[in-house]
N, CA, C and O atoms as a DFTB+ gen file, in Angstrom:
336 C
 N C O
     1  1     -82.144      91.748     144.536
     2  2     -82.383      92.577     143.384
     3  2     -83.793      93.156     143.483
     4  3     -84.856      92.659     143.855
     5  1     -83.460      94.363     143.030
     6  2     -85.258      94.961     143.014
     7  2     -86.597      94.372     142.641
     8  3     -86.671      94.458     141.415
     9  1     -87.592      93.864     143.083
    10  2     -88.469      93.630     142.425
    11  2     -88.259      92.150     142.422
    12  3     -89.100      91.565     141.741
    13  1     -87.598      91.581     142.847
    14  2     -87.529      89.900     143.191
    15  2     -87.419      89.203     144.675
    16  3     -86.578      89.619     145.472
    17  1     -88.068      88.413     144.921
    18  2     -88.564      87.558     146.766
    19  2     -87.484      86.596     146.671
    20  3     -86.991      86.283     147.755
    21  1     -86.844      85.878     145.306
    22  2     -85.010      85.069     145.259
    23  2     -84.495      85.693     144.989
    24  3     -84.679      86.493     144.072
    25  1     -83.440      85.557     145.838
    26  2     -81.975      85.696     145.703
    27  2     -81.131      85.299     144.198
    28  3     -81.137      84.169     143.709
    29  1     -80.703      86.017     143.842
    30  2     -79.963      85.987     142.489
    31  2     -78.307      85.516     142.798
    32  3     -77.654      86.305     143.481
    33  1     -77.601      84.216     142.295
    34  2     -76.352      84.287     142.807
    35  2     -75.474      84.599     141.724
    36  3     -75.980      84.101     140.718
    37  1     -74.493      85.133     141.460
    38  2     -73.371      85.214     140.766
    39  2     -71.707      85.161     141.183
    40  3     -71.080      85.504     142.185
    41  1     -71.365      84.596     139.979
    42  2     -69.637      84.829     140.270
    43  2     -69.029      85.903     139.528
    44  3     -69.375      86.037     138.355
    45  1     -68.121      86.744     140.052
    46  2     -67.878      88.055     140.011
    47  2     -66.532      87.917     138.806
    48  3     -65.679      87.046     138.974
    49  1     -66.473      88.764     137.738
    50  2     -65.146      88.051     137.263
    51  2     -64.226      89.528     137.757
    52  3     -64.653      90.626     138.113
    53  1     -63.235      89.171     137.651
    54  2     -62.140      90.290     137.496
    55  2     -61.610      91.015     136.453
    56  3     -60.847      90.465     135.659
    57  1     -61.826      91.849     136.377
    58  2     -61.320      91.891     134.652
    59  2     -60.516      92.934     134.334
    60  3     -60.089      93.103     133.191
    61  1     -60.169      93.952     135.638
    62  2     -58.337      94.224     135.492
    63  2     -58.439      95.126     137.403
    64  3     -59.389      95.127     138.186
    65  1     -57.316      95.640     137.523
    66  2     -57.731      96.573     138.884
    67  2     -58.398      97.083     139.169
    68  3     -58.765      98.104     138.588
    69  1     -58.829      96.691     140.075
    70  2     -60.348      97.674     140.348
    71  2     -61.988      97.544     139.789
    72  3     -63.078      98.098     139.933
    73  1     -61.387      96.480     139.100
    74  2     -62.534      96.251     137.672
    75  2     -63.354      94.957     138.322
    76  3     -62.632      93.996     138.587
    77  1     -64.820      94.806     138.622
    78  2     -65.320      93.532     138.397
    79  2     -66.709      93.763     137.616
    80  3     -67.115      94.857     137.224
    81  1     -67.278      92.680     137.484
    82  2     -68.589      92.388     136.492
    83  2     -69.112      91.462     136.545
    84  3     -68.257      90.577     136.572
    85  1     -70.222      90.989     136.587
    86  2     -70.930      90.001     136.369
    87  2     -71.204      89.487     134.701
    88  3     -70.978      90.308     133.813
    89  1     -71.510      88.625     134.478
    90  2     -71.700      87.798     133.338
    91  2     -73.370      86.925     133.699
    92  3     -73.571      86.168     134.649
    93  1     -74.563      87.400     132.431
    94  2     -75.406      87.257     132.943
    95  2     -75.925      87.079     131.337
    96  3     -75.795      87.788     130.339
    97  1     -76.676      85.573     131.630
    98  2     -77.281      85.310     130.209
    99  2     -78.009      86.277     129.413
   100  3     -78.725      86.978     130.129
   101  1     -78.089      86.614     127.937
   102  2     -78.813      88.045     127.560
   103  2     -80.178      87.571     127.932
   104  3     -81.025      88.454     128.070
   105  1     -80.511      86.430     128.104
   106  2     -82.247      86.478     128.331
   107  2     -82.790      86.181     129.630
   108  3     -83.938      85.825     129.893
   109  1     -81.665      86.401     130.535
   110  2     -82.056      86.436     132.247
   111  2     -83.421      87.305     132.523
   112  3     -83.573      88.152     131.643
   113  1     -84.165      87.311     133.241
   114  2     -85.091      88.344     133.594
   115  2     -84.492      89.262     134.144
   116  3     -85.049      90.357     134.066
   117  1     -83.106      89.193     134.929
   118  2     -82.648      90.308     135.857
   119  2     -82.659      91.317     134.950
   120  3     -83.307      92.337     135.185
   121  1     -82.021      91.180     133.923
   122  2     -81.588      92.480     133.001
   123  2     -82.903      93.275     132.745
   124  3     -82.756      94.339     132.145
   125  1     -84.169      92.919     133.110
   126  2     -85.022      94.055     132.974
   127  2     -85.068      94.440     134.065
   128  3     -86.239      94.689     134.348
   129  1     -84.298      94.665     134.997
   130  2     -84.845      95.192     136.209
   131  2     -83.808      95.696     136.958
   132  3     -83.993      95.909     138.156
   133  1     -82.466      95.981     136.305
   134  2     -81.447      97.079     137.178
   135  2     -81.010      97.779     135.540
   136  3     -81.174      97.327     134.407
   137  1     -80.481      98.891     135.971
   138  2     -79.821      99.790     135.339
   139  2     -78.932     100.688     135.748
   140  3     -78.804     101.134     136.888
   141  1     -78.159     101.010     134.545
   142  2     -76.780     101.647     135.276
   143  2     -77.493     102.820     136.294
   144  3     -78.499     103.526     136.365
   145  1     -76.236     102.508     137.025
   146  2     -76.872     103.573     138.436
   147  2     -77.458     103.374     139.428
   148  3     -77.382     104.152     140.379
   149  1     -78.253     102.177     139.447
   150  2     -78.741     101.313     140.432
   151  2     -77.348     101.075     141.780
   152  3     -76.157     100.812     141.618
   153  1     -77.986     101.259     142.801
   154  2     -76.841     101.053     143.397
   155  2     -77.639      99.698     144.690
   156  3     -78.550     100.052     145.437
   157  1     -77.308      98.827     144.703
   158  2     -77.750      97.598     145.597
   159  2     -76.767      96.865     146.597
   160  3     -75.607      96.502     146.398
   161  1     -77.503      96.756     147.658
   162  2     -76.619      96.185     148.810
   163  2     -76.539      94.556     148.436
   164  3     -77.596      93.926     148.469
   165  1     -75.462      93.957     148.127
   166  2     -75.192      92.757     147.422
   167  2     -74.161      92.142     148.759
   168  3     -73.173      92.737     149.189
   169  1     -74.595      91.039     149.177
   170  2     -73.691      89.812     149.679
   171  2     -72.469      89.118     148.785
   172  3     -72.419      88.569     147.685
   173  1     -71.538      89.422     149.803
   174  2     -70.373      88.719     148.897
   175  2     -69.897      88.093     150.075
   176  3     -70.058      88.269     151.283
   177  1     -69.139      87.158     149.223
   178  2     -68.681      85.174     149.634
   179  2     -67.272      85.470     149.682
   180  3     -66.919      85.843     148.564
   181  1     -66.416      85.462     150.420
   182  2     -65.251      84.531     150.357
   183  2     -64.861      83.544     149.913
   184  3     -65.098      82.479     150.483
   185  1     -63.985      83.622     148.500
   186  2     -63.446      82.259     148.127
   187  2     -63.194      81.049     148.751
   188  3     -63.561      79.910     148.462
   189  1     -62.141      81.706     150.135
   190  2     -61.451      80.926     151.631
   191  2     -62.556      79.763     151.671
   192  3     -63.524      79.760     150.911
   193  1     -62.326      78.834     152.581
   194  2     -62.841      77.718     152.831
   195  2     -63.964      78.685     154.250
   196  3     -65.004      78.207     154.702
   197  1     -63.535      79.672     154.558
   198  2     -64.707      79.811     155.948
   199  2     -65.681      80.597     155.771
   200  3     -66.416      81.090     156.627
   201  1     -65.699      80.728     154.610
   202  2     -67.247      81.014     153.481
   203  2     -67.566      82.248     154.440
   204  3     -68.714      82.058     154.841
   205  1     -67.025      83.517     155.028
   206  2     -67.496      84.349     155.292
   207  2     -67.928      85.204     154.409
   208  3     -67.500      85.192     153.255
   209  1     -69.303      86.503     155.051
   210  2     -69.716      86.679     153.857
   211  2     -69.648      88.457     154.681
   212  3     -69.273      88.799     155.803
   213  1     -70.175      89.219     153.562
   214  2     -69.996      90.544     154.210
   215  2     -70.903      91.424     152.977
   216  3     -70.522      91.177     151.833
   217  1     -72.060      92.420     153.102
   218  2     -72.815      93.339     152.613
   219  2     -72.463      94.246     152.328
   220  3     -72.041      94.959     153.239
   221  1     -72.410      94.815     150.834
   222  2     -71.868      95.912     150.558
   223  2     -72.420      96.331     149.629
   224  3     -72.865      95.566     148.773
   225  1     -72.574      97.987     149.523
   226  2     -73.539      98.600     148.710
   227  2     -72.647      98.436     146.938
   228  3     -71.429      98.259     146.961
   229  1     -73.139      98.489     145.999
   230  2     -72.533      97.841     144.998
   231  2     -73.512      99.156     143.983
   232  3     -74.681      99.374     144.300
   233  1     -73.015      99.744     143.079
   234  2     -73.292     100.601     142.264
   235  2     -73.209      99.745     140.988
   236  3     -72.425      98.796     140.987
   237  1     -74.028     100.031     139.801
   238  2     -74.133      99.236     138.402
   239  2     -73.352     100.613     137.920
   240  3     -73.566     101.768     138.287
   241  1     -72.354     100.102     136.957
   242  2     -71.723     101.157     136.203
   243  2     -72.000     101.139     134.961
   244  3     -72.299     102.120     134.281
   245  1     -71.896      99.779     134.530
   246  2     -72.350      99.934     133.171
   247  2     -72.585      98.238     132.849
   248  3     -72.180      97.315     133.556
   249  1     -73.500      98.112     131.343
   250  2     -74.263      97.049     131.135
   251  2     -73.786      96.803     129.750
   252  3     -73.846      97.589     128.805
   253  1     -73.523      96.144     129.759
   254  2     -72.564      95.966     127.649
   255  2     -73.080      94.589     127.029
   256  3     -72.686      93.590     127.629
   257  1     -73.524      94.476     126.430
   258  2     -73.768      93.608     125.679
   259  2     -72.409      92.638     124.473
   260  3     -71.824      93.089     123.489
   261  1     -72.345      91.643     124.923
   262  2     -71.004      90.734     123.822
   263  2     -71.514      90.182     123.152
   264  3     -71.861      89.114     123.655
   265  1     -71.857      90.314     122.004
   266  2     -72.461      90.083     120.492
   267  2     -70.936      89.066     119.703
   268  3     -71.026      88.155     118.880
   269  1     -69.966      89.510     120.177
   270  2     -69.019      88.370     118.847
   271  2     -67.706      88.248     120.159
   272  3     -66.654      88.173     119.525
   273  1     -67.491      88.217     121.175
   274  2     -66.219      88.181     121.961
   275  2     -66.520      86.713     122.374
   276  3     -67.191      85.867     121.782
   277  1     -65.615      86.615     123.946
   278  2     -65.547      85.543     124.235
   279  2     -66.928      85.390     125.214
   280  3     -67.365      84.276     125.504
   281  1     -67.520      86.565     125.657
   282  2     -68.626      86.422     126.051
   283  2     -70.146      86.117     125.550
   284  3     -71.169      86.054     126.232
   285  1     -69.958      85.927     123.999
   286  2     -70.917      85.755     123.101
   287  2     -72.687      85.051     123.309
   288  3     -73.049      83.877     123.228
   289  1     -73.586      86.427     123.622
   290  2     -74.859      85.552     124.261
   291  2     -75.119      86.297     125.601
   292  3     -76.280      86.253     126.011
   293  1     -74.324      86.886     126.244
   294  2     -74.366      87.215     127.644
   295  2     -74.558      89.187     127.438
   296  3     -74.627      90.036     126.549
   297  1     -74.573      89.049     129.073
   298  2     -74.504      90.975     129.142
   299  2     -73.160      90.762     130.208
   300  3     -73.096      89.676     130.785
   301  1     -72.170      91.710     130.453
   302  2     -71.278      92.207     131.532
   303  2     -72.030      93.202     132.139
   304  3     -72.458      94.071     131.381
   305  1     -72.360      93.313     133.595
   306  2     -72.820      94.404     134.139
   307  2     -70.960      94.498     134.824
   308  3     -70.213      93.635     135.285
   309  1     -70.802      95.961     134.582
   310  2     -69.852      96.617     135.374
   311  2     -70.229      96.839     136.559
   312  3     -71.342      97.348     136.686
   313  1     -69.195      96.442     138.154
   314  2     -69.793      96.757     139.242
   315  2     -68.876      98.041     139.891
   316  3     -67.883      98.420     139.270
   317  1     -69.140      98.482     140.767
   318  2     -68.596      99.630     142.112
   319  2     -68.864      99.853     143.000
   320  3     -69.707     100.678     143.354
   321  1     -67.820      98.754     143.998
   322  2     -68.456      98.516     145.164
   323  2     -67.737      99.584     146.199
   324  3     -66.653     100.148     146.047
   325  1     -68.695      99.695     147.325
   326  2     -67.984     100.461     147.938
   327  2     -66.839     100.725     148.969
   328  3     -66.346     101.685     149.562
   329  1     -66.652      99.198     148.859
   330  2     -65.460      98.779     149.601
   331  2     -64.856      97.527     148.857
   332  3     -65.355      97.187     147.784
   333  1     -63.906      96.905     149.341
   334  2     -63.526      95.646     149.166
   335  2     -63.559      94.757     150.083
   336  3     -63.189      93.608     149.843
């Protein structure tokens, strides 16, 4: 992530075709430091047991805040990656 020397890890949720997002406490520090449009080369994990991993440029689409859902406390960053 911009402006940070650690590595930030997350789990990606799914949240319909085509659709993923991160889930990120509202008082993380990250959230001051990407914005929609940001586009970042992000490492992704394989579920699989042979933990391969593969770099891909990842676009922020959008940043929403969940005030009363099931996400209550957190931000969803919308992602768009450029592959799968």
């Amino acid at each position: 992530m911009p402006g940070h020397t650690l590595p930030y890890q997350f789990k990606i949720w799914y949240m319909g075709p085509e659709s993923m997002c991160l889930l990120v406490k509202e008082h993380s520090k990250i959230i001051e430091s990407i914005k929609v449009g940001d586009v970042l080369n992000m490492k992704y994990y394989s579920a699989d047991a042979l933990n391969c991993t593969k770099d891909i440029e990842t676009e922020i689409r959008q940043i929403m805040k969940d005030d009363n859902g099931r996400f209550k406390g957190h931000f969803l960053i919308g992602l768009a990656a450029s592959e799968y």
